[in-house]
C-alpha angles and dihedrals in degrees: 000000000000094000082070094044092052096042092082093051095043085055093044097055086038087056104039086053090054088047101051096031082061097038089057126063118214096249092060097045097062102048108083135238112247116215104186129359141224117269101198132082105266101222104249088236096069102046117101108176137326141220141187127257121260110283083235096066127101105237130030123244146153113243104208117196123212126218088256092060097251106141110216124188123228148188108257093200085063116109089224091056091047090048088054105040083046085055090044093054092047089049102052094041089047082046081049098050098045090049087051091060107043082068 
């Protein structure tokens, strides 16, 4: 008897998990959600990268990773994260250019 009374749940969860699965890209689902972000200055010298939140979360951030891998969540409204993001952006065209022309 309870092999019948588990069956329904066991093809809810299986269905729910198609359903999300195909609901999510994979993309989305590796960038975090962030719940409450830093409020201090990160020193430029320790920032690495950034990315943006996942578009499912409620509320929208900048996840800036360090060089040390830490991954810290920011306002992206503040001038500092702006600044940065402005700088990443610069960075990583200037590292595409002067790949472009050692071939």
């Amino acid at each position: 008897m309870k092999t019948f009374s588990l069956s329904p749940i066991v093809l809810l969860t299986l269905f729910l998990s198609v359903h999300l699965g195909a609901a999510t890209c994979e993309s989305e689902m590796s960038r975090p959600c962030c719940l409450s972000y830093h409020h201090m200055i990160i020193p430029w010298d320790w920032v690495y990268t950034y990315e943006l939140a996942k578009t499912s979360c409620s509320h929208e951030f900048v996840i800036l990773t360090t060089k040390r891998g830490k991954k810290i969540c920011v306002q992206p409204q503040a001038k500092w994260v702006q600044r940065y993001i402005s700088r990443l952006k610069a960075q990583k065209h200037a590292g595409v250019l002067a790949q472009g022309s050692l071939n």
